[in-house]
DOBABA-922306 format. One record per residue (C-alpha): residue number from 1; residue in three letters; chain; x, y negated, z. Coordinates in steps of 0.001 Angstrom, whole numbers. Layout:
N
   marmar   pakol   banu         u         v         w
      NUM     ALA      A         X         Y         Z
...
This chain:
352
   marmar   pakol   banu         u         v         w
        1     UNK      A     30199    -27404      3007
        2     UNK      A     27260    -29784      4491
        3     UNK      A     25281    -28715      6667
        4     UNK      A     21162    -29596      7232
        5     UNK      A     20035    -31876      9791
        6     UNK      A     16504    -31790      8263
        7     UNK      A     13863    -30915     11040
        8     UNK      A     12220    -27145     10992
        9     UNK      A      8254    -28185     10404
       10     UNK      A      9399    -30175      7052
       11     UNK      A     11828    -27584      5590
       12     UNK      A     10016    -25398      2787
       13     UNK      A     10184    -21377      3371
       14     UNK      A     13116    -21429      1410
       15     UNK      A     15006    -23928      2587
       16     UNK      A     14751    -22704      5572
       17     UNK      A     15915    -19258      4918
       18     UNK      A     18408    -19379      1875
       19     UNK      A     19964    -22942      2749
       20     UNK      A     20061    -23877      6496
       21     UNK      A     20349    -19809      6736
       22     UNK      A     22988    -18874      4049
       23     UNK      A     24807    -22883      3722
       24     UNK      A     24413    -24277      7144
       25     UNK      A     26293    -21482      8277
       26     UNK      A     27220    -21897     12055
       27     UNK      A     25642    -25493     12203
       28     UNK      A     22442    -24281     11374
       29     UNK      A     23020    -20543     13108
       30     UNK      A     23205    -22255     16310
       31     UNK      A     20555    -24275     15786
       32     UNK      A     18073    -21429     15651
       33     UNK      A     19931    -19654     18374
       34     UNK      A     19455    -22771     20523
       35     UNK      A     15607    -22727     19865
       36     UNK      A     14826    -19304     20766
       37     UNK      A     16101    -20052     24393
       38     UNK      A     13304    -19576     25554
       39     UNK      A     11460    -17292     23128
       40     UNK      A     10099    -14092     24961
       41     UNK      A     11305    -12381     21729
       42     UNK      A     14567    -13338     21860
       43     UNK      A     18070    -11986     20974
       44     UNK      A     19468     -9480     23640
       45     UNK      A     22485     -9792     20777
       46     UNK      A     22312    -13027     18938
       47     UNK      A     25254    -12376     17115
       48     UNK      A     24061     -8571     15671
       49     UNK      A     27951     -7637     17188
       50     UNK      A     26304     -3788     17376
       51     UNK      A     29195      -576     17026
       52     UNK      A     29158      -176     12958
       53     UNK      A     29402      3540     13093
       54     UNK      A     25778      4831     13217
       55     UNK      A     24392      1635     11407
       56     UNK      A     26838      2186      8181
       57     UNK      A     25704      6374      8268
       58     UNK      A     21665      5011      8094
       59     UNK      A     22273      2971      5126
       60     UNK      A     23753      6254      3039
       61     UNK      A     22306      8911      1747
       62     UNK      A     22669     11382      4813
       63     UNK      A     23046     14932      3566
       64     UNK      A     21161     14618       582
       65     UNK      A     23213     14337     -2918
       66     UNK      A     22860     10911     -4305
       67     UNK      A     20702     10771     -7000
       68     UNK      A     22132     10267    -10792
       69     UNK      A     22364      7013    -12592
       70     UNK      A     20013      6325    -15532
       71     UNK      A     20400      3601    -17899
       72     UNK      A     17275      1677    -19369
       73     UNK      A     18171      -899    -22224
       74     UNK      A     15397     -4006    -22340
       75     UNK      A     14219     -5739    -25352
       76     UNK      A     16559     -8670    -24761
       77     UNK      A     19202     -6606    -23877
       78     UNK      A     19285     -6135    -20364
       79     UNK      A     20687     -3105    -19247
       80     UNK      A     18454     -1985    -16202
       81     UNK      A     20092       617    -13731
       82     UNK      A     17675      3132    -12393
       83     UNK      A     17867      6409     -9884
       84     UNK      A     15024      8644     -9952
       85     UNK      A     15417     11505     -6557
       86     UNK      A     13273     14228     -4979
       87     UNK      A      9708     15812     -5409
       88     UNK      A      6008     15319     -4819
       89     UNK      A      4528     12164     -4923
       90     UNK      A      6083      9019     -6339
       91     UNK      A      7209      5552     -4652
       92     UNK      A      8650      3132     -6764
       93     UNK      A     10936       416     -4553
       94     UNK      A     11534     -2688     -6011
       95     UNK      A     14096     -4710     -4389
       96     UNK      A     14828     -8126     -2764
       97     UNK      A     16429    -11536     -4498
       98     UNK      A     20215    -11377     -4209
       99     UNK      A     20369     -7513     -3156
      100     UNK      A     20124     -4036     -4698
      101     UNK      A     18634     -1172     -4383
      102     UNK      A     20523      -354     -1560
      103     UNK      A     18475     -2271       445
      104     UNK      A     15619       574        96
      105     UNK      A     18100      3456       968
      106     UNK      A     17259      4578      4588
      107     UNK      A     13446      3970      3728
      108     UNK      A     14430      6137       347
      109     UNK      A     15865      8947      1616
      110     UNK      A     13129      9474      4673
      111     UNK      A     10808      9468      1743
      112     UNK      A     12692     12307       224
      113     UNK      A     12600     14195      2858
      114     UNK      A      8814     13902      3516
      115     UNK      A      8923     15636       118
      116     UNK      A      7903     12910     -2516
      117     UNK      A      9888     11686     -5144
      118     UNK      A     11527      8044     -5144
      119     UNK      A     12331      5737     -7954
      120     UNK      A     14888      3005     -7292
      121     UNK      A     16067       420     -9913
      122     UNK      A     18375     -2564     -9728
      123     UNK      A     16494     -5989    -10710
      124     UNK      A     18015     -7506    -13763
      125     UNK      A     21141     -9569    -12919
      126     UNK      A     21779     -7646    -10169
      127     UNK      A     23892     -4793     -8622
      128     UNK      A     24546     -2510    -11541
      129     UNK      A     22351     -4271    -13876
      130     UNK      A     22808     -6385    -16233
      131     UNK      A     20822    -10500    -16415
      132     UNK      A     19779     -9657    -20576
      133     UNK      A     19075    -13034    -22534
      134     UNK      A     15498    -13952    -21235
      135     UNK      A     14470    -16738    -18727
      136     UNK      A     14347    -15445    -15170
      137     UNK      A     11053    -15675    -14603
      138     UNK      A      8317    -13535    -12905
      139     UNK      A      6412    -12680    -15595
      140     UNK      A     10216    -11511    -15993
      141     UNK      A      9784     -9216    -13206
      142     UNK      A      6969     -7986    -14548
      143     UNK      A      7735     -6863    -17916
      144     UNK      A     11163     -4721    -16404
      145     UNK      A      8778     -2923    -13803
      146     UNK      A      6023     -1925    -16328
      147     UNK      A      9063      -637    -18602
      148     UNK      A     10911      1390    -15570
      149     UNK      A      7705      2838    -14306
      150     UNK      A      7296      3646    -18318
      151     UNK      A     10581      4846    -18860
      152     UNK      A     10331      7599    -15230
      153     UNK      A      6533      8371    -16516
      154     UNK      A      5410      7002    -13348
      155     UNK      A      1811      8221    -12929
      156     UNK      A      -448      8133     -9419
      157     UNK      A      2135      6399     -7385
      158     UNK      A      2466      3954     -4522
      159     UNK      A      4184       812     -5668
      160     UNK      A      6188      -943     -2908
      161     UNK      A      7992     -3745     -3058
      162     UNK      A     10084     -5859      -607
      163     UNK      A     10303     -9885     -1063
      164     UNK      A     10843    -10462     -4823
      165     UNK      A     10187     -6694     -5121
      166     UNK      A      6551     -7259     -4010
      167     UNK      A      6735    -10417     -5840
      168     UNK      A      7019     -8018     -9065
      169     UNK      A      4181     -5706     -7923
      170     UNK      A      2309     -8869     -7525
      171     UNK      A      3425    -10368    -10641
      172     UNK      A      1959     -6826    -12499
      173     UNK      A     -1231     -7241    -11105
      174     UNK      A     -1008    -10769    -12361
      175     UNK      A       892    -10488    -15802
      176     UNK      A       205     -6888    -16732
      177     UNK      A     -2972     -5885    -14915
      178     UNK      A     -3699     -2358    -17393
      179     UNK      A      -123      -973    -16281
      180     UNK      A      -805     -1016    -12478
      181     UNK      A     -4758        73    -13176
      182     UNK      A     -2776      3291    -15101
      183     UNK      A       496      3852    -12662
      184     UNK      A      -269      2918     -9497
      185     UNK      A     -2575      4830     -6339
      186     UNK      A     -1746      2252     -3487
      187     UNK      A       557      -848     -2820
      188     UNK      A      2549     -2032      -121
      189     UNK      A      3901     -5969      -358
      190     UNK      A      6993     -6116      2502
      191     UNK      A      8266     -8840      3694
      192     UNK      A      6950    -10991       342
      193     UNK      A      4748    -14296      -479
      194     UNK      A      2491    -14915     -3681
      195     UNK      A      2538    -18953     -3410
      196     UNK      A      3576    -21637     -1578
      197     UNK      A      7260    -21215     -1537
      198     UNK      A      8432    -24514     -3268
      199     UNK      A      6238    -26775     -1056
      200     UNK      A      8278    -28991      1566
      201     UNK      A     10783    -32062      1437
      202     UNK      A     13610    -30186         1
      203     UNK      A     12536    -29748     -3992
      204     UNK      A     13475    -26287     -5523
      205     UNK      A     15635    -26916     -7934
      206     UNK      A     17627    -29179     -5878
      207     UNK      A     18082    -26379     -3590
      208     UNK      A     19145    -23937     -6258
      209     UNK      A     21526    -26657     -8451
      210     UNK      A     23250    -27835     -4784
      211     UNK      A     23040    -24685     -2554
      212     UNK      A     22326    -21479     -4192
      213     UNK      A     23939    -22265     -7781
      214     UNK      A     27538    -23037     -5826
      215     UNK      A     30471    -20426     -5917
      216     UNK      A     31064    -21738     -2283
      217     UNK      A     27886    -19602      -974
      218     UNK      A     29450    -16553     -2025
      219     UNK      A     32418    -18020      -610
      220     UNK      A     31211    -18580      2788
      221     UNK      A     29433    -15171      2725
      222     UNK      A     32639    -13090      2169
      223     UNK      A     34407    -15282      5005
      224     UNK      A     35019    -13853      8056
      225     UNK      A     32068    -15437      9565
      226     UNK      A     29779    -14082      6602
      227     UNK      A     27299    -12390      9412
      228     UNK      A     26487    -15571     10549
      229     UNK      A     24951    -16882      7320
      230     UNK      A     22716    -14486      7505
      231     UNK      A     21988    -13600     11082
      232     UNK      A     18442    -15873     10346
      233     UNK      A     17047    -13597      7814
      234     UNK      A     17051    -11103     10658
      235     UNK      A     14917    -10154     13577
      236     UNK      A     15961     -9606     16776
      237     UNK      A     18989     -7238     17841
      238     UNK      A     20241     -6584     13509
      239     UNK      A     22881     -4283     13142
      240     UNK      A     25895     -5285     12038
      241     UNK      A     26202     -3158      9176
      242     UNK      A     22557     -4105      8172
      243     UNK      A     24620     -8084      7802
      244     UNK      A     26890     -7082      6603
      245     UNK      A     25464     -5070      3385
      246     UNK      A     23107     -7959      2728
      247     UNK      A     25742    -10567      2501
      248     UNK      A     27982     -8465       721
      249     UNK      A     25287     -7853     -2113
      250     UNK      A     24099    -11461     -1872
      251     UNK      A     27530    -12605     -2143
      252     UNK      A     28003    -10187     -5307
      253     UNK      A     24863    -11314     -7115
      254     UNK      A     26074    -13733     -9910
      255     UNK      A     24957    -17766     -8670
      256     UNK      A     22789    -18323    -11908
      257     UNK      A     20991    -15207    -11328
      258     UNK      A     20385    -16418     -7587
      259     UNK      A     19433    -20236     -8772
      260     UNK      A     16993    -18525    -11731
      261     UNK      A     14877    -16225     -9990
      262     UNK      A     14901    -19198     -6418
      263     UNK      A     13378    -21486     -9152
      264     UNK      A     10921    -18986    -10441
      265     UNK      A      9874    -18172     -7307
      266     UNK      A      9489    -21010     -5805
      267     UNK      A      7137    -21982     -8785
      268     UNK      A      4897    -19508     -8828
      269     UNK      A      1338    -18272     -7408
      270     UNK      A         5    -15250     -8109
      271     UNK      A     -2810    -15492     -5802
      272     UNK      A     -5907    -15621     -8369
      273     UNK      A     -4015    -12304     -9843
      274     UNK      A     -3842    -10194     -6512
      275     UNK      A     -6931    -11205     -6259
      276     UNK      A     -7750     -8680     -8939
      277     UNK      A     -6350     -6168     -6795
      278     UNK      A     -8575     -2962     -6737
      279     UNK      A     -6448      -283     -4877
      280     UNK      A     -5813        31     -1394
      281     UNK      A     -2878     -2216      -421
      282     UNK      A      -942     -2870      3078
      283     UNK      A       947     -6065      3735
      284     UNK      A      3300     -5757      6451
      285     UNK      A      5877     -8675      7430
      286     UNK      A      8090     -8921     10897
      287     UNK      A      6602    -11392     13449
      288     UNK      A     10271    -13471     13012
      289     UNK      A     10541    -13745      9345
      290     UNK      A     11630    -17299      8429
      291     UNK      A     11780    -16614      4279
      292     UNK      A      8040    -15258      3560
      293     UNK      A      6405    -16009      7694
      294     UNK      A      3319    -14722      8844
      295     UNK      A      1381    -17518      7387
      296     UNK      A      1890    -16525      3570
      297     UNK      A      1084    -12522      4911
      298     UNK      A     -2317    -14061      6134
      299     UNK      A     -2507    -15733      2632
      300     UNK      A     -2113    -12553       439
      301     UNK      A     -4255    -10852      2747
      302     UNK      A     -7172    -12572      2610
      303     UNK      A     -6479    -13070     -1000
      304     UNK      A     -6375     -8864     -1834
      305     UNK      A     -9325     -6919     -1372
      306     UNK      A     -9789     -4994      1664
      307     UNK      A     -5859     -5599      2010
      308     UNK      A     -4488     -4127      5523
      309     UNK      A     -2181     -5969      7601
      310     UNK      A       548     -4654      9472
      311     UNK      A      2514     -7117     12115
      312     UNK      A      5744     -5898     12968
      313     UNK      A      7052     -7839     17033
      314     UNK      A     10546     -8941     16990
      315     UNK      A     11705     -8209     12887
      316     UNK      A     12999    -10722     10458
      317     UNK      A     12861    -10787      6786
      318     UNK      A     14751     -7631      6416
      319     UNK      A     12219     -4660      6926
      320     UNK      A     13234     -2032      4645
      321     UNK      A     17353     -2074      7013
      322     UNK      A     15341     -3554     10323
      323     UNK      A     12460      -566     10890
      324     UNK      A     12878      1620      8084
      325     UNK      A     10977      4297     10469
      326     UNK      A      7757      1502     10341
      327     UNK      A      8043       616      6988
      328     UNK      A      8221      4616      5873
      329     UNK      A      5436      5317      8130
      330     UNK      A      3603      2481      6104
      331     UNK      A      4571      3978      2953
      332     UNK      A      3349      7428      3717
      333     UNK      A       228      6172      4467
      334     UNK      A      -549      4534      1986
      335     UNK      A        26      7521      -562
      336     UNK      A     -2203      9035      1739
      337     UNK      A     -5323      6461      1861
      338     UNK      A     -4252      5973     -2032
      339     UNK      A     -6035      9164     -2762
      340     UNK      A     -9552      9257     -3581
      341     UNK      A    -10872     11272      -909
      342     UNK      A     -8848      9455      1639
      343     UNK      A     -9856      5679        65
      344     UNK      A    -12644      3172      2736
      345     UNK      A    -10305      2319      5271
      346     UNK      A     -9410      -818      4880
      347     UNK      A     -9450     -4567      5838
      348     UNK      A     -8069     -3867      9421
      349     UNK      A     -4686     -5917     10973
      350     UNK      A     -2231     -3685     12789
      351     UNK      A       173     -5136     15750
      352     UNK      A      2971     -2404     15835
């Protein structure tokens, strides 16, 4: 398996994170190690080698009962996955590229126990979803979320997505602006971009037909050095269990699915459609994220109306697992603010 030799300032976002993160594998994990010597940030635990124990109990459901499984079938055929738990009001978390809903668990079930309801759903193609027969695109995206927040008569609620999941809450105000107007009270975008993805000397699509397309990602991933093919999408000290859940799910999501939804995203901008924006909505991204970097949070902000920023020191790409107390506390908010009465304050940028 090659690794990259090409230097950091000319990789694209992507590149950077999916190949030289997920392909270069100890090549390029070193390489990023080596940098951070002196980084006042850095790794106490560059290797995320953390006791599994209390890491693998956060990503469950605790003592509440996992919820049910509901079935929604697409126009095309898709066969979307969705789990609809607890009271009060409603978050909707889409997920990541290459993961599941499992991502949003801990952040999930800290909602349901600050009494509102949460919907999760898998994205098509992934987890316990089926891909359906349409281009993977994300006016894709789009079109499920309207029909799953359709489907769970989703009605006042704060949309948040992380990575391609805020993609798709993006992609609504952009493709489907009258369904977020009628479902949604507040958004937060985690760890996400709206442009600029596919710009850089490493082209998209050769990155998804040479590195993301290949069985030997999934390969590598399941290998006994998996964590390390991830450790970049991560902050400082990850958990192990945190690496090893989002390997393990990016390993498991099909490579056509992975090389689709790369391309679309690396094609897109949905900046003149957030710019349409017109409820309250928090960005928040992790000062060390490599896949969607401060720069593109500074982008959707100033892009979104009165759009708050939160910085979080030391986190990667991998919020939702990384500070699931930050990005609840976020969350909550925001359903807060979301109401009427509550609505003006906005615009300001938060250091956590």
């Amino acid at each position: 398996m090659p690794s990259l030799h090409i230097p950091r300032s000319r990789r694209s976002l992507l590149a950077l994170g999916a190949a030289a993160t997920l392909v270069g594998g100890a090549v390029a994990y070193k390489k990023v190690t080596a940098a951070r010597t002196h980084d006042p940030e850095a790794d106490t635990n560059p290797a995320g080698d953390h006791s599994p124990g209390a890491d693998e109990d956060e990503r469950g459901w605790g003592p509440l009962a996992a919820p049910t499984l509901v079935r929604l079938d697409t126009a095309d055929g898709a066969d979307l996955a969705l789990w609809d738990i607890g009271e009060g009001p409603t978050v909707v978390l889409p997920h990541c590229w290459g993961c599941t809903h499992a991502i949003w668990v801990p952040v999930a079930r800290r909602l349901v126990e600050s009494d509102h309801r949460v919907v999760l759903y898998d994205q098509r193609g992934h987890g316990a979803s089926s891909r359906g027969t349409v281009q993977l695109t994300i006016g894709t995206l789009a079109d499920d979320f309207a029909a799953v927040l359709a489907a769970r008569q989703v009605d006042d609620a704060v949309l948040a997505g992380h990575s391609m999941g805020g993609m798709t809450i993006m992609a609504l105000a952009a493709h489907r602006p009258e369904v977020l107007a009628e479902r949604a009270r507040a958004i937060v975008l985690v760890a996400t971009a709206a442009a600029d993805l596919g710009t850089g000397s490493l082209g998209p699509e050769w990155l998804a037909a040479n590195f993301i397309a290949s069985p030997a990602v999934s390969l590598a991933l399941r290998s006994p050095a998996g964590n390390r093919f991830v450790r970049g999408v991560f902050g400082a000290d990850p958990a192990r269990a945190h690496m090893d859940l989002t390997r393990t799910l990016f390993a498991d999501t099909t490579p056509q699915v992975r090389a689709g939804f790369l391309s679309s995203m690396t094609a897109m901008n949905l900046l003149e459609g957030i710019a349409t924006i017109g409820i309250p909505t928090t960005v928040i991204v992790g000062s060390r994220d490599r896949l969607t970097s401060p720069a593109r949070a500074d982008q959707m902000v100033r892009a979104i109306p009165g759009a708050r920023l939160v910085t979080l020191p030391g986190r990667g790409h991998m919020l939702p697992l990384e500070d699931a107390d930050a990005v609840t506390g976020e969350i909550l908010r925001a359903a807060k603010v979301g109401t009427r009465s509550e609505r003006g304050e906005r615009g300001e940028r938060v250091a956590e």
